[in-house]
Every structure is written in structure tokens, then in C-alpha cells.
DOSEKE-105079 format. One record per atom (N, C-alpha, C, O): x, y, z; atom name; residue in one letter; residue number from 1. Coordinates in nm, 3 decimals, m for minus. Layout:
DOSEKE-105079
<site px="X" py="Y" pz="Z" at="CA" aa="a" i="NUM"/>
...
end
This chain:
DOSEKE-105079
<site px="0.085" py="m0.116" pz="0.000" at="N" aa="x" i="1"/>
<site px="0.000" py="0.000" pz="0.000" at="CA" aa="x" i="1"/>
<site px="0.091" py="0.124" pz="0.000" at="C" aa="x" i="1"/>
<site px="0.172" py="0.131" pz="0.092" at="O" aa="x" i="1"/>
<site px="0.087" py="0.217" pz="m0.085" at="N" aa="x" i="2"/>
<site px="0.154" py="0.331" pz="m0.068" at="CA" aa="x" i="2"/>
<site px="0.110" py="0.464" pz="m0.017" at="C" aa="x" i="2"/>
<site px="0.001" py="0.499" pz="m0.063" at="O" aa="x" i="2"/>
<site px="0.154" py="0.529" pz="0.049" at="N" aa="x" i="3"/>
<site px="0.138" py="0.650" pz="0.106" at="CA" aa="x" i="3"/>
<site px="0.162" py="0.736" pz="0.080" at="C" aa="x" i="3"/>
<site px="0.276" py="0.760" pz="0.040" at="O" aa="x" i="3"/>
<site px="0.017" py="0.875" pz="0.093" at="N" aa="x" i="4"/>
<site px="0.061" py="0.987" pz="0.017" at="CA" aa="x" i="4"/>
<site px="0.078" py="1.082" pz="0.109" at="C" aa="x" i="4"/>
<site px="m0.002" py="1.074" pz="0.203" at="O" aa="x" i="4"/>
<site px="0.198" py="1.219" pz="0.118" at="N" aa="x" i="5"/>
<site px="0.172" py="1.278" pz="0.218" at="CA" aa="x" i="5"/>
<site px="0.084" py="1.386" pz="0.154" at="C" aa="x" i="5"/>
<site px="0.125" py="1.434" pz="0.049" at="O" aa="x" i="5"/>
<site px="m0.035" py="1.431" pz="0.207" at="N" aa="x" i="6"/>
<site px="m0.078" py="1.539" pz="0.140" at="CA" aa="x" i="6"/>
<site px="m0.082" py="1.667" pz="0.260" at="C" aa="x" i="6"/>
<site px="m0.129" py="1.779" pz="0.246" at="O" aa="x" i="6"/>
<site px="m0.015" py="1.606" pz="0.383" at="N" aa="x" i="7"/>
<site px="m0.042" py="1.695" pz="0.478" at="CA" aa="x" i="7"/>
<site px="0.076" py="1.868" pz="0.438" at="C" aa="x" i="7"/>
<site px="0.054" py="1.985" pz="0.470" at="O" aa="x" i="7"/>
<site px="0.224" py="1.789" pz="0.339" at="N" aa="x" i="8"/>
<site px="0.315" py="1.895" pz="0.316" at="CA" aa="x" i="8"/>
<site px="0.219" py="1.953" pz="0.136" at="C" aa="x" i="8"/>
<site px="0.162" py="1.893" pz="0.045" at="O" aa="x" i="8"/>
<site px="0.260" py="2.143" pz="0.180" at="N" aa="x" i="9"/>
<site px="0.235" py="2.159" pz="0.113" at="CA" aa="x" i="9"/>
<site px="0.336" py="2.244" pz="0.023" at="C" aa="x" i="9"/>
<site px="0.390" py="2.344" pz="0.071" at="O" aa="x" i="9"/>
<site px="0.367" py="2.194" pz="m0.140" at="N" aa="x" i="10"/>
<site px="0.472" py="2.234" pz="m0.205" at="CA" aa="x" i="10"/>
<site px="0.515" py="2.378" pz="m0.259" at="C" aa="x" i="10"/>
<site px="0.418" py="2.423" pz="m0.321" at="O" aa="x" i="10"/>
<site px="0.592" py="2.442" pz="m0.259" at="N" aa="x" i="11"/>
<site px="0.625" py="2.587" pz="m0.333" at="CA" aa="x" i="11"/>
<site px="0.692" py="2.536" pz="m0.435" at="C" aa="x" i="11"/>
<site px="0.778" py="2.448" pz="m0.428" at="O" aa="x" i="11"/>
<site px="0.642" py="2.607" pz="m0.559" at="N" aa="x" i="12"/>
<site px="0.759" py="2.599" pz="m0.651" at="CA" aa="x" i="12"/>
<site px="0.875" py="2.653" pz="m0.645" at="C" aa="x" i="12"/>
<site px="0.877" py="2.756" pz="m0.578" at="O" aa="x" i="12"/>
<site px="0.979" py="2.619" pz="m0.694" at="N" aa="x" i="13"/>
<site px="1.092" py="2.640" pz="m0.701" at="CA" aa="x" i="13"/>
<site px="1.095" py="2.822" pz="m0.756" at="C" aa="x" i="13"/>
<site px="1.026" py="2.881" pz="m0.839" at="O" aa="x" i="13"/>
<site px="1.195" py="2.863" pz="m0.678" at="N" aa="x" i="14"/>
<site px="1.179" py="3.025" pz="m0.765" at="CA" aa="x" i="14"/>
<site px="1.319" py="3.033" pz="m0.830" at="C" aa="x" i="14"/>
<site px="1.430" py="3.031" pz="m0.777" at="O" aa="x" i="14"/>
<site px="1.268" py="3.045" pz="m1.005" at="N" aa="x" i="15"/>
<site px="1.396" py="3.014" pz="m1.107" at="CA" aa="x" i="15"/>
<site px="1.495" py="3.125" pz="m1.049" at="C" aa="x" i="15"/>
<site px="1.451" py="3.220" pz="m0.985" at="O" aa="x" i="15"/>
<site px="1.604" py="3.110" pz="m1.070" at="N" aa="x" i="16"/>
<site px="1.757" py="3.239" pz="m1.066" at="CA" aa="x" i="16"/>
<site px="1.718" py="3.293" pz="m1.203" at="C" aa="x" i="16"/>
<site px="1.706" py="3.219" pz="m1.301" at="O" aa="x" i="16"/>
<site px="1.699" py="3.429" pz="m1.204" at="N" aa="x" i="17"/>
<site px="1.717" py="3.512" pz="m1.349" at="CA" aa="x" i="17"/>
<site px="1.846" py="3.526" pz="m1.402" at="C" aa="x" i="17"/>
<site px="1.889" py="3.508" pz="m1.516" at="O" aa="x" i="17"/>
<site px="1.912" py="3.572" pz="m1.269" at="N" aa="x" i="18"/>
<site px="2.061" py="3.583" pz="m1.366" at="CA" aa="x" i="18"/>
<site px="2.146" py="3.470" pz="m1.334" at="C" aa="x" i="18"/>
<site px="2.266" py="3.493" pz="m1.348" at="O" aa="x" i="18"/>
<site px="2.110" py="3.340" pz="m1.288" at="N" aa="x" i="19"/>
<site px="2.215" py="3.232" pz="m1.378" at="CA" aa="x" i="19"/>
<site px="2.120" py="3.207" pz="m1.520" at="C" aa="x" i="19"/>
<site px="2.175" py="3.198" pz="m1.630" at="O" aa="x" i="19"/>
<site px="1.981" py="3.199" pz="m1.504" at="N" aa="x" i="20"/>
<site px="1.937" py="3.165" pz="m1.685" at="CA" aa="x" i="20"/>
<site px="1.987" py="3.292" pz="m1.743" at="C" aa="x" i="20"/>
<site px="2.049" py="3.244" pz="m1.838" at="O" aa="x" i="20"/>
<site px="2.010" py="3.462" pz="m1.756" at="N" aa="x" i="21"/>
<site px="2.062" py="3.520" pz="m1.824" at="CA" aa="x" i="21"/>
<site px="2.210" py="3.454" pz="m1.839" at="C" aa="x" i="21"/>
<site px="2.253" py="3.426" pz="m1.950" at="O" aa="x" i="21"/>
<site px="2.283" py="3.432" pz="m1.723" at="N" aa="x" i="22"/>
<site px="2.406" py="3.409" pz="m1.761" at="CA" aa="x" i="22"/>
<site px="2.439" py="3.285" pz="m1.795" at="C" aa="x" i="22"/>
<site px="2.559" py="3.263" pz="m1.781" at="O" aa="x" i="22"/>
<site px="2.354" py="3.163" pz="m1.848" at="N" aa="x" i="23"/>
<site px="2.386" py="3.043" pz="m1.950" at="CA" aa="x" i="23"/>
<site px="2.327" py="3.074" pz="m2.121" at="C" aa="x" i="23"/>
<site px="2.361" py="3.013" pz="m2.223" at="O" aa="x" i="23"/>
<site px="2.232" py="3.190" pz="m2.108" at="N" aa="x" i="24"/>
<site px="2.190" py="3.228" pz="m2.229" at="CA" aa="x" i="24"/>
<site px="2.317" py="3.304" pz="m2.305" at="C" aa="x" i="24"/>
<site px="2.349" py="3.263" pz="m2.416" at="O" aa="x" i="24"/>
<site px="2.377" py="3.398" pz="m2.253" at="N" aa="x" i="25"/>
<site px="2.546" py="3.474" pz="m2.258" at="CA" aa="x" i="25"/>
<site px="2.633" py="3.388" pz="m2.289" at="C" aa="x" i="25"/>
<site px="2.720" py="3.421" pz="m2.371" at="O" aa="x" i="25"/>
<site px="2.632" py="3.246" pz="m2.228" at="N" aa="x" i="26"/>
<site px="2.717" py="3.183" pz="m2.218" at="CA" aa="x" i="26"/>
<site px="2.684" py="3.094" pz="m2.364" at="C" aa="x" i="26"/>
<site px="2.775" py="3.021" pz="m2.404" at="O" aa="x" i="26"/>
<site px="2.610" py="3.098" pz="m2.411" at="N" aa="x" i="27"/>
<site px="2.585" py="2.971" pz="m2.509" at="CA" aa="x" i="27"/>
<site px="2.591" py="3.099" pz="m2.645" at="C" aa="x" i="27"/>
<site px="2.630" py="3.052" pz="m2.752" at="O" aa="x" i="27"/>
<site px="2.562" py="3.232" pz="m2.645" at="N" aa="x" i="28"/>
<site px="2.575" py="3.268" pz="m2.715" at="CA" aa="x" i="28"/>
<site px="2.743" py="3.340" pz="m2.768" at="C" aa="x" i="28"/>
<site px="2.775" py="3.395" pz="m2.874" at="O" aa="x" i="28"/>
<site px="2.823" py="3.311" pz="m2.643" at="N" aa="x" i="29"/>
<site px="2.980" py="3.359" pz="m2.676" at="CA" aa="x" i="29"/>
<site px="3.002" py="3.243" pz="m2.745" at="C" aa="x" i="29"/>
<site px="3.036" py="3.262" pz="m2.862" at="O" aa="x" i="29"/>
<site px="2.989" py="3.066" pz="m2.690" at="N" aa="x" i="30"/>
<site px="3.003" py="2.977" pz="m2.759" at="CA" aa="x" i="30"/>
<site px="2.983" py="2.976" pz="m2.941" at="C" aa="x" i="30"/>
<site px="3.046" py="2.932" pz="m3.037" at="O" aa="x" i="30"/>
<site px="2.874" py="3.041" pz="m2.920" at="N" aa="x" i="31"/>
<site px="2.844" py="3.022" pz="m3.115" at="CA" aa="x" i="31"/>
<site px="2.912" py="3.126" pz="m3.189" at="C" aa="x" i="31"/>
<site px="2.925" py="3.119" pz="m3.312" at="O" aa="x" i="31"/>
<site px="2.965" py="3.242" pz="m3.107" at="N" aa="x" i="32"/>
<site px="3.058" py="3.327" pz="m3.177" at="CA" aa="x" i="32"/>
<site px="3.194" py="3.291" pz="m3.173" at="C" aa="x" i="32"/>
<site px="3.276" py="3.334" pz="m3.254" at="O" aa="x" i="32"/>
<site px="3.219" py="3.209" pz="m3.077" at="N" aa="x" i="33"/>
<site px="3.356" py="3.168" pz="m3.043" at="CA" aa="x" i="33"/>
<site px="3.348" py="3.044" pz="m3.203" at="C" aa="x" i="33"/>
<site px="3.423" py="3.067" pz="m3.298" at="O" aa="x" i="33"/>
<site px="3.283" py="2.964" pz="m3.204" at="N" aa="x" i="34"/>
<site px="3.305" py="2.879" pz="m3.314" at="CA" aa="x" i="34"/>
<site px="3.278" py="2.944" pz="m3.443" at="C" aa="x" i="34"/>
<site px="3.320" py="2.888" pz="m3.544" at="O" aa="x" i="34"/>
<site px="3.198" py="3.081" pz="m3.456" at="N" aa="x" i="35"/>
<site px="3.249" py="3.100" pz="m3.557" at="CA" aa="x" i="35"/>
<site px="3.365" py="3.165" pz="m3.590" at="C" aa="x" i="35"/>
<site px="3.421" py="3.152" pz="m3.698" at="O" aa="x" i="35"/>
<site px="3.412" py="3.251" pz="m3.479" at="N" aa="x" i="36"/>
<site px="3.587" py="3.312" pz="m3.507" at="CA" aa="x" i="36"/>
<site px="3.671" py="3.201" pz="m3.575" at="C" aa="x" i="36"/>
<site px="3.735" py="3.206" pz="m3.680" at="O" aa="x" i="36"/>
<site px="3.656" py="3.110" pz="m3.497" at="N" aa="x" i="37"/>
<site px="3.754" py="2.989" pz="m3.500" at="CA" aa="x" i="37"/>
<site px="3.760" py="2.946" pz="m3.654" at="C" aa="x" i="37"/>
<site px="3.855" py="2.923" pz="m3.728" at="O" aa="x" i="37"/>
<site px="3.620" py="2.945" pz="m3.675" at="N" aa="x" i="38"/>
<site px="3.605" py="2.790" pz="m3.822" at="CA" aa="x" i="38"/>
<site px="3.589" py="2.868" pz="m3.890" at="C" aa="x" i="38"/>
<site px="3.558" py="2.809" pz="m3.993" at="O" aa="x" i="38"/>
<site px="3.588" py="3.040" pz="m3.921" at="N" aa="x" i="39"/>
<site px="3.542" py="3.154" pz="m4.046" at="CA" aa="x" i="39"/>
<site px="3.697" py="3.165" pz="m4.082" at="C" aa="x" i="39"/>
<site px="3.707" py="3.174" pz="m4.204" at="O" aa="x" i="39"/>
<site px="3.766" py="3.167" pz="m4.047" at="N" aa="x" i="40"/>
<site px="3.941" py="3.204" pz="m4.036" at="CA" aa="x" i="40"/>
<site px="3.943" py="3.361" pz="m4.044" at="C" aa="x" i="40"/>
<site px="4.010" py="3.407" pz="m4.137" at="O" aa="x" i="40"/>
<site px="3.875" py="3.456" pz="m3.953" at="N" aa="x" i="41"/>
<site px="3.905" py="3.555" pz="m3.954" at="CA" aa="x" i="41"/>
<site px="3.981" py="3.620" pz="m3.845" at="C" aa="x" i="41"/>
<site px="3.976" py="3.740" pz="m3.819" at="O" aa="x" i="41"/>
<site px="4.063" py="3.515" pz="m3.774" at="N" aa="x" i="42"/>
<site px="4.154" py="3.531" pz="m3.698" at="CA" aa="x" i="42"/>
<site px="4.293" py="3.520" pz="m3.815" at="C" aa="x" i="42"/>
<site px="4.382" py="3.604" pz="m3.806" at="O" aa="x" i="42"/>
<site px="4.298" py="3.441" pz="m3.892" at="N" aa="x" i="43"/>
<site px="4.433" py="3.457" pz="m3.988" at="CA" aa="x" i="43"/>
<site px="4.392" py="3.544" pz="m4.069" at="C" aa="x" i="43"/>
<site px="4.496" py="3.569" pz="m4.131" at="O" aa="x" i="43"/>
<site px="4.278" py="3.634" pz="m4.131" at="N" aa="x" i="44"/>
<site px="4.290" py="3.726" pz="m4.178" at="CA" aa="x" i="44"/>
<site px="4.339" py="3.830" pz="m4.086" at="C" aa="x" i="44"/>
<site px="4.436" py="3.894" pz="m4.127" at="O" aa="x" i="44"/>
<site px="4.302" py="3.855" pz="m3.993" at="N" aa="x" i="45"/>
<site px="4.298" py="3.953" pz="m3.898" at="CA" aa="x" i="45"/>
<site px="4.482" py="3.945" pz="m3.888" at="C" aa="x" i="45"/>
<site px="4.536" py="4.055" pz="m3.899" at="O" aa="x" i="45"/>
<site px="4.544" py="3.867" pz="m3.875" at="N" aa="x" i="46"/>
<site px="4.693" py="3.838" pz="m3.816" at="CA" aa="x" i="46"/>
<site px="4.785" py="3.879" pz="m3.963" at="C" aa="x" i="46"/>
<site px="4.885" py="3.949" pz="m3.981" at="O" aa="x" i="46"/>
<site px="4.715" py="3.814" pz="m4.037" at="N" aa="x" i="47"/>
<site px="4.776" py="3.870" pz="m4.217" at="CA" aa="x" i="47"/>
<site px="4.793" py="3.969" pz="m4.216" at="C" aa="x" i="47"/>
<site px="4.909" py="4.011" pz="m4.226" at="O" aa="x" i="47"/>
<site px="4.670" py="4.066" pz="m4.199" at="N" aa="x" i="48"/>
<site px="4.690" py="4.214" pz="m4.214" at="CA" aa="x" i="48"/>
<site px="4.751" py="4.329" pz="m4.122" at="C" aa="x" i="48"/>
<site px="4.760" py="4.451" pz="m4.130" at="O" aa="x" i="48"/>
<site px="4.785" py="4.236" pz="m4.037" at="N" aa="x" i="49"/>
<site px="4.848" py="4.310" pz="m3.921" at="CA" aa="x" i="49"/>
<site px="5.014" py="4.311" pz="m3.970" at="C" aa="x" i="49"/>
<site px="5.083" py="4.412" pz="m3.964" at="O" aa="x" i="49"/>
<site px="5.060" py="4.184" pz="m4.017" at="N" aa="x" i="50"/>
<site px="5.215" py="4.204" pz="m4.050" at="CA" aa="x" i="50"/>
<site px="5.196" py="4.253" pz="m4.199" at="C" aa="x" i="50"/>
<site px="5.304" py="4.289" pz="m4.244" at="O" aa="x" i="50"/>
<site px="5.120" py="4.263" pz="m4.265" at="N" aa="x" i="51"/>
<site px="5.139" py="4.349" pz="m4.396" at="CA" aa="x" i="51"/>
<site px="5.193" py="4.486" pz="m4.398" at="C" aa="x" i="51"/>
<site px="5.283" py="4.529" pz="m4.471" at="O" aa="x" i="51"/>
<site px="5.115" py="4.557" pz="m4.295" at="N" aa="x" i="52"/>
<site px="5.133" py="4.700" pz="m4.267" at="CA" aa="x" i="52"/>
<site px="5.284" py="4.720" pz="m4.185" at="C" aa="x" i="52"/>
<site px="5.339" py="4.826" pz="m4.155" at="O" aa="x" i="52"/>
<site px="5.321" py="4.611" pz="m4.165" at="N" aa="x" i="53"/>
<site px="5.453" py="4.628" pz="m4.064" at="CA" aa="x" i="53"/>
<site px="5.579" py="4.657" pz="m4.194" at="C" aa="x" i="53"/>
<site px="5.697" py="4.675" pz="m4.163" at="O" aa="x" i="53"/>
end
């Protein structure tokens, strides 16, 4: 036979705003970070820096 307690009564949980702002920040540096990486506009960026030298 199982038992229910109905005598406790539950609160919801109250979400954190700024850890969900700050995993939303966080996932969106991620998708800029992969595109720096995989666009190669870090070796353009480095090219044109010793050109002018």
C-alpha cells in the first residue's frame, strides 16, 4: 500500500534570473567563439596586421 503525504504543502521552485541570463550569454559567446575559429578571420585579422609592418 503506498502512502501519500498530502499533509506537506509544495512551493515551486523560484527560477535564478541571472544564472538563466548568464547560461543564455554563455551559449551565445560559444556560437561566436566557433564561428571566429572555423570563419578564419583570426588569420585574416593576423595577415593584415604584418602586412602594414
Amino acid at each position: 500500500m503506498t502512502q501519500t503525504n498530502t499533509n506537506k504543502t509544495t512551493m515551486p521552485k523560484m527560477r535564478n534570473s541571472n544564472l538563466e541570463l548568464f547560461r543564455i550569454f554563455l551559449m551565445l559567446m560559444i556560437i561566436a567563439h566557433h564561428y571566429v575559429v572555423n570563419s578564419g578571420f583570426t588569420a585574416n585579422f593576423w595577415l593584415g596586421r604584418k602586412d602594414r609592418n
